[in-house]
N, C-alpha and C positions, 0 to 999 in steps of 0.2 A: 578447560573446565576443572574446576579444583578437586581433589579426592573427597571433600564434605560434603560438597552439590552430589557429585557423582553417585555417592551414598545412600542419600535421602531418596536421589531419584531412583533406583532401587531397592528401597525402602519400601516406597509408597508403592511400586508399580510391577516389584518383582526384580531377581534377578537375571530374570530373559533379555533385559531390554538391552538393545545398542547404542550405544553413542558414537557420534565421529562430527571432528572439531578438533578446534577453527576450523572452519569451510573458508575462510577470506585471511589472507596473510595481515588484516589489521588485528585480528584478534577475534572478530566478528564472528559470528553462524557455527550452528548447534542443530545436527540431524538426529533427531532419536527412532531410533524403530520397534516396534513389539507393543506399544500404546493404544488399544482400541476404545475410539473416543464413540461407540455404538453406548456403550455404558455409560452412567450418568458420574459425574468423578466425586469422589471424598476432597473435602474441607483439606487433607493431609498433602493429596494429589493436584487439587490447583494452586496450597500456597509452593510448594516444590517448583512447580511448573510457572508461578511468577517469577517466582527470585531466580531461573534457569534465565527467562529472558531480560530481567533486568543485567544480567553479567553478558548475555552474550547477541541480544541486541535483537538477533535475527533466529526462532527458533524454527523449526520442521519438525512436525511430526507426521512422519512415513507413513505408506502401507495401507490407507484406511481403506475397507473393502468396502467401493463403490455399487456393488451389489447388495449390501447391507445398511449400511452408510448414506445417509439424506442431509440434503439443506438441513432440513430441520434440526437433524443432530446440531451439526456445523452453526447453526443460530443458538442453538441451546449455549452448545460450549462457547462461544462470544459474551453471552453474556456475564460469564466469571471474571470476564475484562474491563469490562465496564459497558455502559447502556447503546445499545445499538441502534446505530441514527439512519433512519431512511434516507435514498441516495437521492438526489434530485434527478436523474437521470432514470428513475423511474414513471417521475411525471408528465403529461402532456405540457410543452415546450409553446404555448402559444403566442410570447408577447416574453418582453424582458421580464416584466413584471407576473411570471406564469409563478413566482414561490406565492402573492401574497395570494390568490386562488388555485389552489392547487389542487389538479387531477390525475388520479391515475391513470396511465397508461391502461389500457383495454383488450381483449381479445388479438387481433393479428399484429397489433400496433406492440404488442411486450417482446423485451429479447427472447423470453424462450420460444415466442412462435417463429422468429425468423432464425432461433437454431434448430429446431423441430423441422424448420422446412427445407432446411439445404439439404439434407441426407434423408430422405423419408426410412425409414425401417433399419438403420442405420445407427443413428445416433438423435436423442431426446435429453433435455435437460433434464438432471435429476430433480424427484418429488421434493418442494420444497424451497422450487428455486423463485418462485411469484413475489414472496415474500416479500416491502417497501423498504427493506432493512438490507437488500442482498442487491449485487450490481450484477449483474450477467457478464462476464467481460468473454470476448464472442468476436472472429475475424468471419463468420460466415451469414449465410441467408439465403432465401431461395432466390437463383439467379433466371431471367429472360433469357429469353436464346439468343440474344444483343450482347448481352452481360458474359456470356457461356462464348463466345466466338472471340468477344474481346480476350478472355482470360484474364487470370487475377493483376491485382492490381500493388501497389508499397505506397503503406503510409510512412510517415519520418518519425514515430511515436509524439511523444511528448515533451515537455521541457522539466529538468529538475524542480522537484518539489516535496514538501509533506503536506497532510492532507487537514484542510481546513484548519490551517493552524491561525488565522482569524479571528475569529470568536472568542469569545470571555472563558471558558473555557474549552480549549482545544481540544480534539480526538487526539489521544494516547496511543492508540495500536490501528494496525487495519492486517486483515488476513487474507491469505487466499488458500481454496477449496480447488484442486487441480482436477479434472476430468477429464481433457485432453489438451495433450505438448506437443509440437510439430515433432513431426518423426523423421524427414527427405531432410536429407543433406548431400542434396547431388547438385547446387548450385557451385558455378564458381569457386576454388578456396576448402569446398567443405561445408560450407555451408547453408543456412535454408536461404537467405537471402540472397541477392548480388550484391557484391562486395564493393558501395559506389560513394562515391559525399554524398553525404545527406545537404542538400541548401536548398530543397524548398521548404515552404511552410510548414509546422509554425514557428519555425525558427528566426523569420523576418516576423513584423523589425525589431521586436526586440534584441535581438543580439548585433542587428546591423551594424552598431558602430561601438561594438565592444572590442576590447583588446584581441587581436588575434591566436593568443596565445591561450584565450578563456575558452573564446569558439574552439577551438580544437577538443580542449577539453571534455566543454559539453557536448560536444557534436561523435566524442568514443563512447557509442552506444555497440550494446551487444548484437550480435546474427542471427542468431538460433532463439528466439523468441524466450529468452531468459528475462527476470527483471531485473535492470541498475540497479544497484545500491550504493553510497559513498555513510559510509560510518563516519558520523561527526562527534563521539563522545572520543577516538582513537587519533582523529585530525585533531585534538583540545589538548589531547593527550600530549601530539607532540609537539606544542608550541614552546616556547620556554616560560619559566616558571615568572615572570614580570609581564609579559604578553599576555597570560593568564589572568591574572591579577585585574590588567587595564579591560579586556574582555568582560570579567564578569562585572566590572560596574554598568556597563551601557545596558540603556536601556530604550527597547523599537518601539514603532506605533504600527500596527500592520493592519491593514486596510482590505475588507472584503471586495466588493466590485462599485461601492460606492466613498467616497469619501467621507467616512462617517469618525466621530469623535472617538478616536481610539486611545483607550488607554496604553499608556506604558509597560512595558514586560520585559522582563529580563533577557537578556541575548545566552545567557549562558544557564543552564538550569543542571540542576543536583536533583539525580534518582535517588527518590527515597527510602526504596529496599537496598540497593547495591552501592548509596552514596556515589555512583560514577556523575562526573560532569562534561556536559554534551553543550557544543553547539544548537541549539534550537530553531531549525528553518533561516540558516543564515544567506538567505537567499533574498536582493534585491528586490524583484517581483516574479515572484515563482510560476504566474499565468499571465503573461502577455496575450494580448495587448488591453486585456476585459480586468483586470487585477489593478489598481492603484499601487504605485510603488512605495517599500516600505520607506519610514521616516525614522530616521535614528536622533536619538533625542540630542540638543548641542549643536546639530549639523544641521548644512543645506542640504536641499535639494540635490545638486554637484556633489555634495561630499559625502552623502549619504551613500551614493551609488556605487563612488571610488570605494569607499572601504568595505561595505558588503562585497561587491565584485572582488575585492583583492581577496578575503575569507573564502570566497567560493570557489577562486581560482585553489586553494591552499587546499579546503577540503575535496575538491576533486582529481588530486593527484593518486598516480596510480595505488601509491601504496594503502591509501582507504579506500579504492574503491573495489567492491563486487560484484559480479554477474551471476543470479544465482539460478542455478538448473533448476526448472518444473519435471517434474514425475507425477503421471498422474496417480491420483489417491494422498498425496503431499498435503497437508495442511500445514501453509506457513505464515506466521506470525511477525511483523514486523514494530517495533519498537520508534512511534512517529518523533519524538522528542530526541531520540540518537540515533536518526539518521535518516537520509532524504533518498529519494528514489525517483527514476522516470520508466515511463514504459516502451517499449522499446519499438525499433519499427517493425512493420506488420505486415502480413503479405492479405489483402482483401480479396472480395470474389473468388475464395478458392476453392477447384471442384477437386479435388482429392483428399479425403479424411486423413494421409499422412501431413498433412498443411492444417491441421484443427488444429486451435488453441481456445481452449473454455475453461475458463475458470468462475468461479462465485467469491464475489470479496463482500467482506462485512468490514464495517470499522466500527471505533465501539468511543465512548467517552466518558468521564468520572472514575468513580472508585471501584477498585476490583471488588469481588464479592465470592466468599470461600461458599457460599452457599446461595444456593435458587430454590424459587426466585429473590429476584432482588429487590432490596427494600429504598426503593429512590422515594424520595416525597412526591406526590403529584404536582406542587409549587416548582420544585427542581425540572420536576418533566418537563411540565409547558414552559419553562424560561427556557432549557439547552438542548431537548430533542426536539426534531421538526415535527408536527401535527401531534405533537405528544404522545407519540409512538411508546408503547412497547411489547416486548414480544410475547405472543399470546400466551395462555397456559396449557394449550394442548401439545405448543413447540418444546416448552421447559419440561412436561413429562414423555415427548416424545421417543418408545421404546426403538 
């Protein structure tokens, strides 16, 4: 971080605050601590706090005291980011077709009552977490005594991705709200996990009959329930300066779950605070097998996949990629446009709260905004947020 950022951020927030960075030897992640986001921030304070993560891709801000500190804050401050979209994962799942009637989840059927019920008196989702705008992300729930005698269970996480990069206009940030990180690392190694390949699902088939040397790749996910990260504006960075050049002219067609007439877009895009240029989701089909794979304009089918796959293999070498610790109270901020992310794998049905991992993620879309609330058109609404969401007014003056 340069000594003029460093500055400002101080400036605006005091000179109490810490910093520490690089967090990731690409250049990547920016921890601040001494930041209480309980208060509502000055116009001087979130433009500092954009242009901190347009430079460093991946911010944290530490320490937030979870006894003070609600969703709602954490929704408030989202939307300096841009507009906050309801997750579909909040809705009742009925049929493929459950977005174009959509309902909400209910009573025992929402994530905070199957986090509220694995630990009675214990541990409760903080106020704030109902919200259709907020994803509960949650390895627990109340288990049968079937469930309790099996003991927990490993999922394989996810497959690389950014998040709804789809759409006519793509989500720009997604955040997470930490509450609780696994804390046991008495497996194997050191570990929370056992230390085994991952090759079940959902790694088939998509990756079945990719290069062996990609699987590998993809398949170095982290143990201790941190999240991937692979900086792609730091992988552009170090191509050579003609490779560059042939990169930014192409341009994808990316395809939500239906094969639907997708416009052309840039493969390579320019942050427009920090001028940096990033790879943008250069990921063949980042959700197998439910994802339509991308189409790069000029190319087949065949040739589209060879050269996204070759990009991918290039940005997932070690030297961009990050694992990055959760601490609870952490609110971290990721930059969807420079750089991609998976979730990692997971230990399920587990009865020991050193095995808890909950966090709250918001993701957000369009234009930051120094001041709340924010002045979107109702036209802009109903075209790019789902049900034309947005966040109440008693969230944005919430004390």
């Amino acid at each position: 971080m340069g000594e003029t950022l460093k500055a400002r951020l101080r400036g605006a927030f005091g000179s109490h605050i810490g910093t520490e960075g690089p967090l990731a030897r690409s250049g990547a992640g920016l921890r601040l601590s001494g930041i209480d986001l309980c208060d509502p921030l000055r116009p001087d304070q979130v433009s500092v706090l954009l242009d901190t993560l347009s430079q460093s891709r991946i911010l944290t801000l530490s320490g937030q005291n979870l006894d003070a500190f609600t969703v709602a804050h954490f929704e408030r401050f989202a939307n300096h980011w841009g507009a906050p979209l309801p997750h579909p994962s909040n809705f009742k799942r009925r049929d493929k077709h459950f977005m174009e009637d959509p309902e909400l989840l209910t009573g025992e059927e929402r994530p905070t009552s199957h986090v509220n019920a694995a630990f009675p008196g214990q541990l409760r989702c903080l106020p704030g977490a109902e919200s259709p705008a907020v994803l509960v992300v949650a390895n627990m729930r109340g288990l049968s005594d079937e469930e309790r005698k099996a003991g927990p269970t490993l999922t394989c996480g996810t497959t690389w991705h950014t998040d709804i990069e789809h759409q006519a206009i793509p989500l720009n940030v997604s955040m997470f709200l930490v509450h609780r990180a696994p804390a046991r690392r008495d497996a194997p190694g050191g570990t929370w996990l056992p230390n085994r390949p991952l090759t079940a699902p959902p790694f088939e088939p998509y990756f079945e009959d990719s290069d062996p040397e990609l699987m590998r790749l993809r398949r170095t996910l982290p143990l201790n329930g941190e999240t991937a990260f692979a900086d792609t504006a730091a992988a552009f960075a170090a191509l050579p300066g003609g490779e560059q050049v042939r990169l930014s002219r192409i341009r994808v067609r990316r395809h939500s779950y239906t094969r639907n007439e997708a416009e052309p877009v840039p493969l390579v895009r320019t942050d427009p605070r920090s001028g940096i240029k990033s790879l943008h989701s250069p990921l063949w089909c980042p959700r197998p097998p439910r994802q339509f794979p991308v189409e790069v304009d000029g190319m087949s089918a065949h040739g589209s996949r060879a050269f996204l796959e070759e990009i991918e293999a290039h940005v997932l070498q070690p030297e961009f990629r990050y694992d990055h610790v959760h601490m609870p109270g952490d609110l971290t901020i990721w930059d969807l446009f420079m750089t991609i992310h998976v979730a990692p794998p997971t230990l399920e049905n587990i009865q020991s709260l050193e095995d808890a991992r909950l966090f709250y993620r918001i993701s957000c879309k369009g234009e930051p905004s120094l001041t709340l609330p924010r002045h979107d058109s109702p036209e802009w609404i109903n075209e790019h947020i789902f049900l034309g969401y947005t966040t109440p007014q008693e969230v944005i003056e919430a004390h």
